[in-house]
MARFI-893975 format. One line per 10 residues: number of its first residue (from 1); their letters; for each residue x, y, z of C-alpha. Coordinates in nm, 3 decimals, padded with zeros to 5 digits. Example, Ala and Ser with C-alpha at 12.3 -4.5 7.8 and 13.67 -1.06 7.14 Angstrom:
1> AS> 01.230:-00.450:00.780 | 01.367:-00.106:00.714
% end
This chain:
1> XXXXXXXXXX> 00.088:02.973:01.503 | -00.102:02.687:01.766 | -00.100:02.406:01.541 | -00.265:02.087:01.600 | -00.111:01.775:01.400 | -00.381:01.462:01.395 | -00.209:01.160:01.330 | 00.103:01.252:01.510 | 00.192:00.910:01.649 | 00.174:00.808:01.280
11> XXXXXXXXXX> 00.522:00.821:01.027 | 00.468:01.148:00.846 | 00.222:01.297:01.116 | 00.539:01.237:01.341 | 00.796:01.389:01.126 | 00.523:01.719:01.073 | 00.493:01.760:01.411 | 00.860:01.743:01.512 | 00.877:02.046:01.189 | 00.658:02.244:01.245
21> XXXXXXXXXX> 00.769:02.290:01.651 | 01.120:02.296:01.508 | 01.016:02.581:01.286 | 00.873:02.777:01.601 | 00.537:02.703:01.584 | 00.353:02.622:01.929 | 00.220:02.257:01.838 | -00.073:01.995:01.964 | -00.024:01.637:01.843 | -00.363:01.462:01.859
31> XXXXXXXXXX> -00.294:01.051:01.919 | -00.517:00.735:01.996 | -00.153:00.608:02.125 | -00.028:00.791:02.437 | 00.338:00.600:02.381 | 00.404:00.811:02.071 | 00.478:01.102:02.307 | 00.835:00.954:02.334 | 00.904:01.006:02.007 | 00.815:01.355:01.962
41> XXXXXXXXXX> 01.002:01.675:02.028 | 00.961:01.729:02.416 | 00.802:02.097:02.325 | 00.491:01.952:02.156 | 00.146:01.931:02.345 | 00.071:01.561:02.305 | -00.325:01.517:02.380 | -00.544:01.149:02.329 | -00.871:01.089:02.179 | -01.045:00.924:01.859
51> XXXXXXXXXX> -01.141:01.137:01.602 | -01.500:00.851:01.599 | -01.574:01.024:01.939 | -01.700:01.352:01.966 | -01.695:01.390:02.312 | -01.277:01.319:02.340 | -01.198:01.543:02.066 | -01.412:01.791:02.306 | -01.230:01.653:02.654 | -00.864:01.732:02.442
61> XXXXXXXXXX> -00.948:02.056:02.335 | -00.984:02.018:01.981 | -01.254:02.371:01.978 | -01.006:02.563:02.143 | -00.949:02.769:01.848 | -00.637:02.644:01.714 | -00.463:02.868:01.372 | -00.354:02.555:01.201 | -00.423:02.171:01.137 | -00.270:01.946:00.961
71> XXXXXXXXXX> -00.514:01.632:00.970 | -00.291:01.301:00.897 | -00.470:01.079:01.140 | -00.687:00.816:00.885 | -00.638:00.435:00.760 | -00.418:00.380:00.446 | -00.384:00.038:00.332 | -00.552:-00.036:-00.023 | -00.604:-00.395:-00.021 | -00.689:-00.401:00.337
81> XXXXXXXXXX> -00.926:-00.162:00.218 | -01.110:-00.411:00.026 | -01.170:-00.644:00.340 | -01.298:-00.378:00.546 | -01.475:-00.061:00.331 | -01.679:00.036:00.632 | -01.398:00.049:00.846 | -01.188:00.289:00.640 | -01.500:00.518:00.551 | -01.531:00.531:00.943
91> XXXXXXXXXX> -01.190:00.633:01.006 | -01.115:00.833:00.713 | -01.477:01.011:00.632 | -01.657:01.003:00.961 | -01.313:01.097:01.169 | -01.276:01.377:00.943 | -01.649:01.538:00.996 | -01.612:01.468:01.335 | -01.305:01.679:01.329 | -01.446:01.944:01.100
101> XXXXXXXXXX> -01.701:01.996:01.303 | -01.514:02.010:01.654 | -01.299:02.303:01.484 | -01.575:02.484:01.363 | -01.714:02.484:01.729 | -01.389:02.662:01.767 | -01.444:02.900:01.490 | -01.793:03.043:01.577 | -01.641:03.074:01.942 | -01.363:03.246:01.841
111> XXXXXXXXXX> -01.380:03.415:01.552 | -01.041:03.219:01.425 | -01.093:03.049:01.078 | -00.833:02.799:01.104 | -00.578:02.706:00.808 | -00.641:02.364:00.720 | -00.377:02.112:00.555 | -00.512:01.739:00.441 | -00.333:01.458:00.431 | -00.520:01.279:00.063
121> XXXXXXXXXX> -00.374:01.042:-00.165 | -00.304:00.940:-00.506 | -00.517:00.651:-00.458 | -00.843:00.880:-00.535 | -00.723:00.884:-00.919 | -00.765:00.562:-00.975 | -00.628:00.315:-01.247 | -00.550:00.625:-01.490 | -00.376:00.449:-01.749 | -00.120:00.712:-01.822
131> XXXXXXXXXX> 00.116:00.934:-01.610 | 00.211:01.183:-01.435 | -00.138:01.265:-01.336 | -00.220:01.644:-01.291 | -00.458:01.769:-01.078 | -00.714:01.869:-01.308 | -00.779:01.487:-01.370 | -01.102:01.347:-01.287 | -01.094:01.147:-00.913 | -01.192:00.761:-00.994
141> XXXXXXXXXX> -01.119:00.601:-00.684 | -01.108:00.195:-00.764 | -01.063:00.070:-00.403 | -01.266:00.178:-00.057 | -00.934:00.365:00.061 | -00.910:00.578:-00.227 | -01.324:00.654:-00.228 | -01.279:00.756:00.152 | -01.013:00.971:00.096 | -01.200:01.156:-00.180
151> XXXXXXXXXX> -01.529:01.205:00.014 | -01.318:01.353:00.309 | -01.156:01.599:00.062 | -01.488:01.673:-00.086 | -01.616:01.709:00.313 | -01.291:01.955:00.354 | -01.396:02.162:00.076 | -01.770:02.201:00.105 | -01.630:02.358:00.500 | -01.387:02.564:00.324
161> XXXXXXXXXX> -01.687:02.720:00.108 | -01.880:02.863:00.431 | -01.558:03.115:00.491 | -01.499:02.939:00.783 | -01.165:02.743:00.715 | -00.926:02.784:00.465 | -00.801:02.444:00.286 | -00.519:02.282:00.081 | -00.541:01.900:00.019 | -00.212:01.727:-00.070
171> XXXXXXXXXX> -00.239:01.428:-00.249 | 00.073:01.244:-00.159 | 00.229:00.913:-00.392 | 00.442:00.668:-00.147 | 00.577:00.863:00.139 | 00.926:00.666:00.250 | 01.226:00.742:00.388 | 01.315:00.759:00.828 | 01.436:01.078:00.976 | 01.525:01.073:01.371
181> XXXXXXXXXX> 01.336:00.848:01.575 | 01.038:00.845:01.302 | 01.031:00.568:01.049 | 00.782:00.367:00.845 | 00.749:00.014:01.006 | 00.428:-00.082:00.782 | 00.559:-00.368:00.662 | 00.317:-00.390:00.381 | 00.496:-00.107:00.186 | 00.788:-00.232:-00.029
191> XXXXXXXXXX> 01.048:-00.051:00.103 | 00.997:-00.168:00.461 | 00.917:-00.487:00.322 | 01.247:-00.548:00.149 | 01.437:-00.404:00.422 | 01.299:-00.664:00.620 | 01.403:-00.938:00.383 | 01.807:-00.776:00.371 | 01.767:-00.810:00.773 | 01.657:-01.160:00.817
201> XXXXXXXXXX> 01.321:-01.075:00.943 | 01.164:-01.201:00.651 | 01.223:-01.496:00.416 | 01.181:-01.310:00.058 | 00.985:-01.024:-00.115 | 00.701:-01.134:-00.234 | 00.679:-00.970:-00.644 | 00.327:-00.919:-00.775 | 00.393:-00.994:-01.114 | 00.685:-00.868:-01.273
211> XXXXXXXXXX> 00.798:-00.563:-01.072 | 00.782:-00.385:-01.389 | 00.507:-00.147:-01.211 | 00.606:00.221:-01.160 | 00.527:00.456:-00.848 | 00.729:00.757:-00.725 | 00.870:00.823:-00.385 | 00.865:01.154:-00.160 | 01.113:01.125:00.137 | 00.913:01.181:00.439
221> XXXXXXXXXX> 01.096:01.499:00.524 | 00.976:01.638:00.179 | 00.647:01.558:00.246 | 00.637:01.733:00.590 | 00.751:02.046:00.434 | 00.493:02.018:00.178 | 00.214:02.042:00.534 | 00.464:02.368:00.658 | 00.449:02.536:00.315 | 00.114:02.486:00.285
231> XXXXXXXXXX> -00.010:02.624:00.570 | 00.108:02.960:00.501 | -00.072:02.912:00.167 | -00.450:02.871:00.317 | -00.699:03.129:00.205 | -01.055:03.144:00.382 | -01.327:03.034:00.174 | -01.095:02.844:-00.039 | -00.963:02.456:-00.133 | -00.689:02.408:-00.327
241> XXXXXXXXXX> -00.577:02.091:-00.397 | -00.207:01.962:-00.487 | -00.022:01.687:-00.578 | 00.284:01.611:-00.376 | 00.583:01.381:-00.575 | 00.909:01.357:-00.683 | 00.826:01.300:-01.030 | 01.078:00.984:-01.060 | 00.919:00.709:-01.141 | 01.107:00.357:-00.973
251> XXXXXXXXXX> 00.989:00.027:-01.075 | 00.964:-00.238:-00.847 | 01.210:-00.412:-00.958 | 01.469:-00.112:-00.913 | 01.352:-00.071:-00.532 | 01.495:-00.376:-00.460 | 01.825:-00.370:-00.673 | 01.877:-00.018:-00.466 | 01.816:-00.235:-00.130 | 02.057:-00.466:-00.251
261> XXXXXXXXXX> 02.302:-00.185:-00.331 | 02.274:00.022:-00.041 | 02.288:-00.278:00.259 | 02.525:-00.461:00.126 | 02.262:-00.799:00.093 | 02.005:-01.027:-00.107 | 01.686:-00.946:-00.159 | 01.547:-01.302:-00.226 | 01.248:-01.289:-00.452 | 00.934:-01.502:-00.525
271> XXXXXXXXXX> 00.722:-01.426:-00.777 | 00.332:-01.388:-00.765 | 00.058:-01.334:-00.974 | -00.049:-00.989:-01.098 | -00.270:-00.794:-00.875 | -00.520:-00.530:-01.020 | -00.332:-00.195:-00.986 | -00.248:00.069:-01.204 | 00.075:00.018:-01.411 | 00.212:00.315:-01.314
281> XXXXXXXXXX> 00.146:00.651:-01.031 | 00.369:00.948:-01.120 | 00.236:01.274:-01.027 | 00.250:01.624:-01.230 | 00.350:01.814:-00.890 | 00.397:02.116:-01.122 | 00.154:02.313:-00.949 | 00.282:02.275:-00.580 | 00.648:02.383:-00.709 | 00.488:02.700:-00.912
291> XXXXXXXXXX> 00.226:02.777:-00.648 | 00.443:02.746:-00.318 | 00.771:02.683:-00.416 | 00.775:02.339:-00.287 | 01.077:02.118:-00.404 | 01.192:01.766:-00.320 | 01.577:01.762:-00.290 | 01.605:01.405:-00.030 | 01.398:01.228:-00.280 | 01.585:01.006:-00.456
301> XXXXXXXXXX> 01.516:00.666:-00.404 | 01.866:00.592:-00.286 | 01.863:00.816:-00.035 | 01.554:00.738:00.072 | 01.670:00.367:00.064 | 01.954:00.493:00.275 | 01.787:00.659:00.532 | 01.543:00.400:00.607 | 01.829:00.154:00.626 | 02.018:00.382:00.874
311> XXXXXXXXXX> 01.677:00.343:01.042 | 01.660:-00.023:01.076 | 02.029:-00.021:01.244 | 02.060:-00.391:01.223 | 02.414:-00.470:01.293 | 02.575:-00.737:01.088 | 02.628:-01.094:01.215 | 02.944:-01.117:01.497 | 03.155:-01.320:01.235 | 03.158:-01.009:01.023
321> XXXXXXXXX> 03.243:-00.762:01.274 | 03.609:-00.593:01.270 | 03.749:-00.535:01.576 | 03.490:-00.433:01.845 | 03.294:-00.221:01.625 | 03.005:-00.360:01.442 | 02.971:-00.324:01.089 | 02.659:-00.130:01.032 | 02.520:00.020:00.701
% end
């Protein structure tokens, strides 16, 4: 299929890229960043506009008529989400319209209904209380991110219901993990955080609370598999929506002692007070496995501690080098 990946200078929009041209298919990556083209397979189509201008996505090609997106491109930090609402329903609503639109151009030109994966999040639940959280719970977004991301699925669906586009949302819950050149250097998430704190780059992890708060991680090359499997699951006039996760819940608290254990160093901690977020975010994935046969076999949290160590490829300090060849974790 002619796929175009949005996003694709992002961590997982990188990683879905690189899979799905691995897998054979002919692939666009749509960046704002024209450097991410050197880390993408050299086979991939790399093209540059904003999804907040209309007359780029045009200039790139966007109404082509392409078989396949996977739309990753969008903000994704909650409490930065707080500071700037407008900002993120800009990116993440109005960028995905924009798009919708552009491919429907495409559609009514070509005839082509394209299959169309979204990138969502578990952030659209809400504070739910209890976990794992199915798909048949009600959306309460509590933050601007989390409110975006549910009007754009909501604008995804209502396109899906013309006949002219055939949708799955997956609702993803802590992507992690490095694979090849692609890993996640958002230092706000924990596990890039506390690698940063094991390398030196950072004085201490900073613990809201008392890290007894529970998410669940999906290794980023899980999560691109979950766009590949989906695509072959689209059906015109329909939106299905899934939840994408491991199902292992990690506290906080265990993240780090799994840093510790896998590089070899401290994690220095300082405590902070509680911030409002839900106690726990596990999701049912039941679904995805039944539906598509999706499975998650890299994510464990220590491999995808591992791998995002490998990543980092800090050496240790001279003194503790043997011989000419650094000691490296």
């Amino acid at each position: 299929m002619r796929i175009l990946v949005t996003g694709a200078s992002g961590f997982v929009g990188g990683v879905t890229a690189d899979l799905l041209a691995a897998a054979g298919h002919q692939v666009t990556a749509l960046v704002r960043d024209a450097t991410a083209r050197t880390r993408l397979s050299r086979v991939i189509e790399v093209v540059q506009a904003d999804l907040l201008e209309p007359r780029q996505l045009a200039a790139a090609g966007v109404s082509r008529g392409f078989d396949g997106v996977c739309h990753l491109a969008a903000l994704t930090r909650v409490r930065e989400s707080r500071e700037t609402p407008l900002r993120y329903f800009a990116a993440n609503v109005t960028g995905t319209t924009n798009l919708l639109a552009a491919l429907d151009a495409g559609t009514r030109a070509t005839g082509v209904a394209p299959r169309f994966v979204f990138g969502s999040s578990c952030a659209v639940y809400g504070d739910t209380g209890t976990s794992p959280i199915p798909e048949t719970r009600a959306p309460a977004p509590t933050n601007p991110y989390g409110a975006s991301k549910l009007a754009a699925e909501q604008a995804v669906a209502y396109q899906a219901a013309t006949g002219r586009l055939g949708a799955v949302v997956l609702r993803s819950f802590n992507v992690a993990g490095a694979v090849g050149s692609h890993a996640d250097r958002d230092s706000s998430r924990i596990i890039p955080a506390a690698l940063g704190v094991a390398t030196g780059r950072r004085d201490a992890f900073r613990v809201n609370g008392d890290g007894a708060s529970i998410r669940e991680y999906v290794h980023v090359v899980d999560m691109a598999r979950a766009y590949l499997t989906a695509l072959r699951a689209t059906v015109p006039g329909r939106c299905t929506v899934y939840n994408v996760g491991s199902g292992l819940g990690v506290s906080v608290t265990d993240v780090l002692r799994t840093v510790e254990s896998v590089t070899g160093r401290d994690v220095p901690r300082v405590t902070l007070p509680p911030v409002p977020e839900p106690r726990a975010l596990i999701a049912d994935s039941r679904r995805i496995r039944a539906d598509l046969g999706w499975t998650s076999p890299s994510s464990t949290i220590e491999k995808i501690v591992a791998d995002a160590w490998r990543s980092t490829a800090v050496p240790e300090p001279v003194a503790a080098r043997r011989g000419d060849v650094p000691i490296v974790s």
